[in-house]
N, C-alpha and C positions, 0 to 999 in steps of 0.2 A: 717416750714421746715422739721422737723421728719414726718412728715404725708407726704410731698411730696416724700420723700425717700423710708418710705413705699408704696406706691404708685409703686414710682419707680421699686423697687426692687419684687413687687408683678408682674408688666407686665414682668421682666423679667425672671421669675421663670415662666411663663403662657406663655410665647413665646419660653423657653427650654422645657419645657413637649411636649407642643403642635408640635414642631421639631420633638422632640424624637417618640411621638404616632406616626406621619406621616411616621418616617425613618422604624417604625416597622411594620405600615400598609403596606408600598409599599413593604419589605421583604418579608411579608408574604404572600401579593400577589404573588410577584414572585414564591417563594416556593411552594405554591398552582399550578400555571401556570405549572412547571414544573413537580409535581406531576402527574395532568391530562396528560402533554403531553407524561410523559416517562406510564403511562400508558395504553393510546391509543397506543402510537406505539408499544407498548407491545402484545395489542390485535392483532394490524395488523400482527403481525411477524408472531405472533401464527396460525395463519388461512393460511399464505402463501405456498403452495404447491411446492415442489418439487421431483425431478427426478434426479439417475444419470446412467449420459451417460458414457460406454467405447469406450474408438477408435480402434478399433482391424485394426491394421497397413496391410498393404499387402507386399511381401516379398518385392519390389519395388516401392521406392518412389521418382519420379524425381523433385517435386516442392522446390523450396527455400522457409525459411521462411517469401518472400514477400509472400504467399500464405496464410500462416495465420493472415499476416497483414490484408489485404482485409478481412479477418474472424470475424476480433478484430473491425474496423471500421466498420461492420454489427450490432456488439453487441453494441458498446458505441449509434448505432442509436434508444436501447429501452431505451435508459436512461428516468426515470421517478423522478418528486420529488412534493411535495406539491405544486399546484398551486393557491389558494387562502384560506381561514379561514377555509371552510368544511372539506376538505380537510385536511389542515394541524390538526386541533383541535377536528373535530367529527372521522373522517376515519382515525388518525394516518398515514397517508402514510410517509412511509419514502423510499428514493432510492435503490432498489432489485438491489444484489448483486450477482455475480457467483464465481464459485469454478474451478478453473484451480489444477490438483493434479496430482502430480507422483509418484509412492507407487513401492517401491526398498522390494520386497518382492522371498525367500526363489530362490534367481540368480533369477528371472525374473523382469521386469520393467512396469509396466502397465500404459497407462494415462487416466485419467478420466475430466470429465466435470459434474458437480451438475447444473444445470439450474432451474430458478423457471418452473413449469411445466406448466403454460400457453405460456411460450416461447420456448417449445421444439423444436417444426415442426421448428420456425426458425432458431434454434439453428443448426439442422439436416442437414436444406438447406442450408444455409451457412458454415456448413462443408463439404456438397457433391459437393457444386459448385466451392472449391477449391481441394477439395481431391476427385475425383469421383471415387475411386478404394478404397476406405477405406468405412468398416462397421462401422455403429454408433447403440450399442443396449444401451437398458435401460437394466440394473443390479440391486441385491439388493444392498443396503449398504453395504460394507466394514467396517464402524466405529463402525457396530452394533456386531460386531467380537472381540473390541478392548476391555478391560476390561473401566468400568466408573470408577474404583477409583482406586486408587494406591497402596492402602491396598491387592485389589485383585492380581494385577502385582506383590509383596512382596513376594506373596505366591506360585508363580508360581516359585521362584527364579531369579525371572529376574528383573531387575531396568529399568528407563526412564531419558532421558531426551526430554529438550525444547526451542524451543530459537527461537524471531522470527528476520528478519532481516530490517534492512532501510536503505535510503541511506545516506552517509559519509556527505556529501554535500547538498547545497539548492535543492528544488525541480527540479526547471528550468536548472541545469546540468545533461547533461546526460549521461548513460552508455556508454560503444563502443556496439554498435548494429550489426548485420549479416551484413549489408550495408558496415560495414569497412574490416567486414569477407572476403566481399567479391571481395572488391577494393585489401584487400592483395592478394586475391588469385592472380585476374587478373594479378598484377605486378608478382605473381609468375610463371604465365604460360609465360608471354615473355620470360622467362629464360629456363622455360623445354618446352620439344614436348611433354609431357605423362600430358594428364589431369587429374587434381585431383579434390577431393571432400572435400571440407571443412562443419563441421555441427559444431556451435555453440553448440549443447547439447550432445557433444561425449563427453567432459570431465564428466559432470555429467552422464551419461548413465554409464559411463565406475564404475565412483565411487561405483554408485550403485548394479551393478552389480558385483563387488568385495568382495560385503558382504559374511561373510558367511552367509549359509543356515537357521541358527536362529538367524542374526540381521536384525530387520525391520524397515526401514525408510519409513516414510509417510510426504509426501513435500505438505504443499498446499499455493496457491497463489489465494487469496479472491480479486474481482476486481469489482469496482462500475463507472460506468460511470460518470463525474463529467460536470463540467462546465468550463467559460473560466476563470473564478476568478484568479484560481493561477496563470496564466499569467505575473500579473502585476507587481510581483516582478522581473521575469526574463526580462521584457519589459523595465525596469528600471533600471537594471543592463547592457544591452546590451546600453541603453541610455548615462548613465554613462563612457561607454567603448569609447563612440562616442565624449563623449567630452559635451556632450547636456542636463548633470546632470540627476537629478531627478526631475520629476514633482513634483512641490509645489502646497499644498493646498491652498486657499485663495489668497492671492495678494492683488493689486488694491489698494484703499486708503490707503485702514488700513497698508499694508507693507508698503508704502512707509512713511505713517510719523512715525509708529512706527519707521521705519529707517533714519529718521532724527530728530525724539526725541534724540534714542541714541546717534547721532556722536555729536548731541547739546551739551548733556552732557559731552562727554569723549574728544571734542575740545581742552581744556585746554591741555587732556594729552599725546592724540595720534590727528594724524593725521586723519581726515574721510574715510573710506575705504566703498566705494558703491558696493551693491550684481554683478552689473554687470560687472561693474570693476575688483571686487575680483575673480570670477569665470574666466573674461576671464585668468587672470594675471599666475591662477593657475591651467587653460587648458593644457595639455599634449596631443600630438600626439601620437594613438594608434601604439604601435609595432604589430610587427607580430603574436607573442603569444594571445595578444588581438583580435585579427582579427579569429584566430581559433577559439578561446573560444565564441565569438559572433557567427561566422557562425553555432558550432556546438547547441549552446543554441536556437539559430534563429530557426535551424531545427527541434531540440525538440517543440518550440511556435507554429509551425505551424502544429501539431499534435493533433489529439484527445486524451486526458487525461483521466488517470482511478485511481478513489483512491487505491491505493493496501499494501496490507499487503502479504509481504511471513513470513510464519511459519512452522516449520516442528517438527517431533517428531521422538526420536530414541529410542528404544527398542530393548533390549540385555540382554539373560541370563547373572547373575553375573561372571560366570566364562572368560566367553569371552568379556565382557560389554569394550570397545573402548571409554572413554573420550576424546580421541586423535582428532576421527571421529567426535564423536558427538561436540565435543566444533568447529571445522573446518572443516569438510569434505565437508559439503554442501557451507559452505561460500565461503571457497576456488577454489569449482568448480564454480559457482555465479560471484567472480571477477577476473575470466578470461576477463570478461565484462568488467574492468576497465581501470585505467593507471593514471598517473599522471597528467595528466591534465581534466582529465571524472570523473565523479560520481562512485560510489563504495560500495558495500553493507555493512554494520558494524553489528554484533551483538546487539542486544535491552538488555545491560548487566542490566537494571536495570528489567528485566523482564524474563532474561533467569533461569533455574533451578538450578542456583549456585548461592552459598550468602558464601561472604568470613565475616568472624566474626570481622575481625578489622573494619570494615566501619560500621557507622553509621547503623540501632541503636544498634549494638554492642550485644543485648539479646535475648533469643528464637528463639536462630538461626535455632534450628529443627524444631521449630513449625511454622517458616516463611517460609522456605523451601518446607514443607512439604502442607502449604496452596497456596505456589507458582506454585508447581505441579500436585496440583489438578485442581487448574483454568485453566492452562494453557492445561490439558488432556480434559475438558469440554469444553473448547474453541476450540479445534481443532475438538471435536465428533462433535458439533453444528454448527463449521463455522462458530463461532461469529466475527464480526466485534466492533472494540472498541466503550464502549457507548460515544456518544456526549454531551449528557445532563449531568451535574454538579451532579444531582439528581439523574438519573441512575450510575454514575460511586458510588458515594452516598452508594445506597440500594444495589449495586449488590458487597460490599466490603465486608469483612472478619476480624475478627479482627485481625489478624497474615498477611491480606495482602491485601491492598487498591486497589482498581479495576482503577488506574490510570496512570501505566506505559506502556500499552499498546499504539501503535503512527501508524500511515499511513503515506507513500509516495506517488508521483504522478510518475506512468508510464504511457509512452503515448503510440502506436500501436504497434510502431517498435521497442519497447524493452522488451513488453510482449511478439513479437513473437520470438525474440532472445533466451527469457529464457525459451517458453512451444510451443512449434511446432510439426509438425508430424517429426518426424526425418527421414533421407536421407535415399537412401540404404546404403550406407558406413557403418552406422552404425548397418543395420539390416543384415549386412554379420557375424554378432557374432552372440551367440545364446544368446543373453539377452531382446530379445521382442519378446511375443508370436507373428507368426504372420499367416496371412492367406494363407493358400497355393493354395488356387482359386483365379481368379482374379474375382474382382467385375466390373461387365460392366458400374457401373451407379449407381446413386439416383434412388430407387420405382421410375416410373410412376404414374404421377399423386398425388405426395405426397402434399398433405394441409401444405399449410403455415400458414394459421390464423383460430382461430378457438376462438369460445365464451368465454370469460371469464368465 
């Protein structure tokens, strides 16, 4: 009997190692995996070329922001992402991203576009074939102007801040778009004879343009063509709204007798209650409020989707430096966009440039701050998008601040072109956009659309 015990107790000491090496080989597999991949994608990024474009506005501009819509639905058509093992694990490719940017600099307002530079020419043509009276040049960088550390900015007597934003609510809710801008309008012109002009980006124009002469805000909106994935939770919320639940995984045998094992057992105590019984029983007839919140969600699904991050940076000598602006000014021009029953942009508080001392972790609150502001000034020169990989968020952390609060939304066509459009004339009757005082007849003749990698 002791011999068989030994025995015993020997397969299972030889079946827990052998667990444990297996749990630590497949870890460190993975680990490995991830090593390579955020390395390759690392190379890829590195070699990607880019350009940036200005839009030099002309004194009059009659398109609505459906004009830039059709712009936005050009660009999400380069969407690119790993298509098979090569691909994904030798060439690192990951999905090329664009820079939408508004730069509220010294009273004037500029906009810009960053494009990877093999997509320029389409870039070009798809902004002449909506704007044919706007110049589009290539510029140097702007960012290369901006100080890299904050140490330097210290010493100039000026401070920073940073803060990026997302939205309040699930993806699949959406902002008030130009489209509502512009249904208000219509109901407003039954009333008057004198037409007016509504522009969705007057209030921000206006903000920025408000600055003094040395506070400089630099706005940028990083936007990656996506796929239809995120769909399916607003496709399930709208279902839900209907009365028609959520799609269940699995079914078939295995629900139905796991659900009548159960009532087996709880007979004695309760009466049996069947899934399609119980759902009808606790079906509700959608109100009206419901009925909005589906049509508006509906029409966001039926849209091309872009991953996006808005982020801005605000720089201010100390004397004049505005915490006021910088902690709301942007946000508050931003959810003009909103309402009480729509999506709404919030501050990313656990990533903006302030850390209050009483929250958690409570110590080195200058030197978390101080590591917060640097990231987040590197982040904005390079147009980083947040890492995806466990293992990139990992290496690219700090000791004083983990590379892991940074977060994406999904905007779809029509509510990037709300928030970054060529702006009206109404608002280019101020003097807050340089603009052209020749009119442009046209796109070059003959401009190349594609051209070699």
């Amino acid at each position: 009997m002791p011999n068989f015990l030994a025995s015993y107790q020997s397969l299972i000491v030889s079946v827990i190692v052998t667990v444990i090496l297996l749990a630590l080989v497949i870890a460190l597999f993975k680990l490995l995996r991830q090593v390579f991949l955020f390395y390759k994608q690392l190379l890829y990024k590195n070699v990607i070329e880019w350009t940036l474009l200005e839009l030099r506005i002309p004194r009059e501009v009659l398109k609505t922001p459906r004009a830039m819509e059709q712009f936005f639905i050009n660009i999400h058509s380069l969407k690119n992402e790993a298509g098979d093992l090569k691909e994904k694990y030798i060439d690192g490719e990951v999905p090329l991203w664009w820079s939408l940017e508004i730069i509220g600099l010294r009273n004037e307002v500029h906009f810009y576009i960053r494009t990877p530079k093999k997509h320029r020419k389409i870039v070009e043509s798809a902004l002449y074939a909506q704007y044919p009276n706007i110049e589009v040049a290539e510029v140097k960088d702007y960012v290369k102007k901006i100080p890299e550390t904050t140490k330097e900015i210290y010493e100039s007597n000026e401070n920073i801040f940073g803060s990026e934003l997302n939205l309040s609510k699930e993806d699949y809710y959406p902002i008030i778009t130009y489209e509502r801008f512009y249904e208000r309008l219509e109901m407003a012109q039954k009333e008057e004879k004198e037409q007016t002009t509504i522009d969705p980006l007057s209030v921000l124009i206006e903000s920025l343009a408000g600055l003094h002469k040395e506070e400089t805000i630099f706005i940028q909106i990083l936007i990656a063509p996506v796929g239809d994935d995120w769909k399916a939770e607003g496709k399930d919320f709208v279902n839900e709204k209907l009365g028609k639940g959520k799609k269940k995984k699995g079914g078939g045998f295995n629900q139905i007798f796991s659900e009548w094992m159960k009532n087996l057992l709880w007979a004695p105590a309760e009466h049996p209650v069947w899934a399609d019984k119980k759902e009808s029983e606790s079906k509700e007839a959608p109100n009206i409020s419901d009925y909005e919140d589906m049509k508006a969600v509906e029409d966001k699904l039926s849209k091309h989707g872009f991953e996006t991050l808005i982020r801005y940076i605000y720089i201010a000598p100390n004397p004049i430096f505005n915490m006021n602006f910088a902690t709301k000014g942007v946000r508050s021009a931003l959810n003009q966009y909103s309402s009480a029953k729509s999506n709404s942009f919030n501050q990313n508080v656990k990533f903006w440039t302030l850390i209050k001392g009483y929250l958690f972790p409570y110590v080195y609150i200058n030197k978390r701050l101080e590591a917060r502001k640097q990231r987040f000034l590197n982040n904005y020169i390079k147009r980083a998008l947040p890492e995806k990989l466990l293992f990139g968020k990992f290496f690219t952390s700090h000791i004083f601040n983990f590379n892991n609060k940074s977060k994406t939304s999904i905007l779809v066509t029509s509510e990037l072109a709300t928030i970054f459009h060529i702006p009206n004339k109404r608002i280019l009757t101020a003097p807050h956009i340089e603009r052209m005082e020749s009119r442009k007849m046209g796109p070059p003749a003959g401009l190349p659309i594609f051209e070699e990698e």
